[in-house]
N, C-alpha and C positions, 0 to 999 in steps of 0.2 A: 639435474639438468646439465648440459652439457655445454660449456659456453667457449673453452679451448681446448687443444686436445692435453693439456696440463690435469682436463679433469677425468681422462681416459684412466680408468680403472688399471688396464693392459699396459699404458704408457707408465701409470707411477710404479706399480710394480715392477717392470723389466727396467727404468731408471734409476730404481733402488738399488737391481741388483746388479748393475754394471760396477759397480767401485768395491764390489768383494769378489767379480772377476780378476776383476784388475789386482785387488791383492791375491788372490790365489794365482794368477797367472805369472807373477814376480816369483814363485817358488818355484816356476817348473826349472829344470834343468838346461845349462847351455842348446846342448844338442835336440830339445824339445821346442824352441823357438817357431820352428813353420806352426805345429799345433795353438800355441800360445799366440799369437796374431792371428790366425783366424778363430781361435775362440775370442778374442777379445774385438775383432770385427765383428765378428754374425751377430756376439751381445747388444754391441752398441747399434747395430743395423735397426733392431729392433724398432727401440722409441726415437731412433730418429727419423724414421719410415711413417712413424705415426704423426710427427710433428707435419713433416713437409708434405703429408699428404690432407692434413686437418686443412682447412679452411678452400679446397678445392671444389670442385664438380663432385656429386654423390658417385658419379660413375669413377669419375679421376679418385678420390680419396679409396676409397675400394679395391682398385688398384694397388696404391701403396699399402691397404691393410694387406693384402693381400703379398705382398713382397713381408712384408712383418712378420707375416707367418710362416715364410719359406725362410726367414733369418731366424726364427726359432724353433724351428725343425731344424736349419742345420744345427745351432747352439747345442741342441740335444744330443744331435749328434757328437761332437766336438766333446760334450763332457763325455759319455757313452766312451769315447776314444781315451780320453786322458785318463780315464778309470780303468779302460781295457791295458795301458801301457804301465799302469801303476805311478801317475805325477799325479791324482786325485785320489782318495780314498773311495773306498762304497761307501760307506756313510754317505759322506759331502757329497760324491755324486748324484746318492739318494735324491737328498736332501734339494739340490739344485733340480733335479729334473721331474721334479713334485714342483717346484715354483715355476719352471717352464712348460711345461704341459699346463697346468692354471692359467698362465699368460698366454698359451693357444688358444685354448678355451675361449677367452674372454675375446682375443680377436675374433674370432672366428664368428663368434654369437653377435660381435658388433658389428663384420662386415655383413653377415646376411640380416640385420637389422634395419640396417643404417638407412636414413631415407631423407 
């Protein structure tokens, strides 16, 4: 059951993985900086969309899932980008975009859920 959004599936997942953005976004290069803040926004965009939309109107929270999902779509993009420039590996890129496509998922299934 669900009693804050601290017990959002979608929210503990993309808040685990914002602090290994954040270390991976510390390797990119000077000149990769625009990239690396908006990866490190869109990340964070995520679970904190979920937060300040938790305890709203079912219509209002919805909403903010709804912004959650368009911060992790871009996310995906943004790694997609850093893999395409070579400051991420395929692998890791893999790897990340296997965990945010999962955390789509879960919003998605929770905004058309939710009631």
């Amino acid at each position: 059951m669900i009693h804050s959004y601290e017990d959002i599936d979608a929210y503990k997942r993309s808040k685990k993985l914002y602090p290994h953005i954040i270390k991976l976004a510390k390797t990119f290069p000077p000149h990769c900086r625009h990239i690396r803040d908006q990866l490190c926004r869109s990340s964070n965009s995520i679970h904190a969309n979920i937060a300040e939309g938790f305890g709203r109107s079912v219509a209002e929270f919805k909403m903010y899932l709804q912004r959650a999902l368009g911060s992790c779509n871009e996310t995906k993009s943004h790694i997609d980008d850093c893999v395409q420039i070579g400051v991420v590996s395929n692998d890791e890129g893999k790897k990340l975009l296997e965990e945010y496509i999962i955390i789509g998922k879960q919003i998605y299934r929770l905004r058309e859920n939710w009631k």
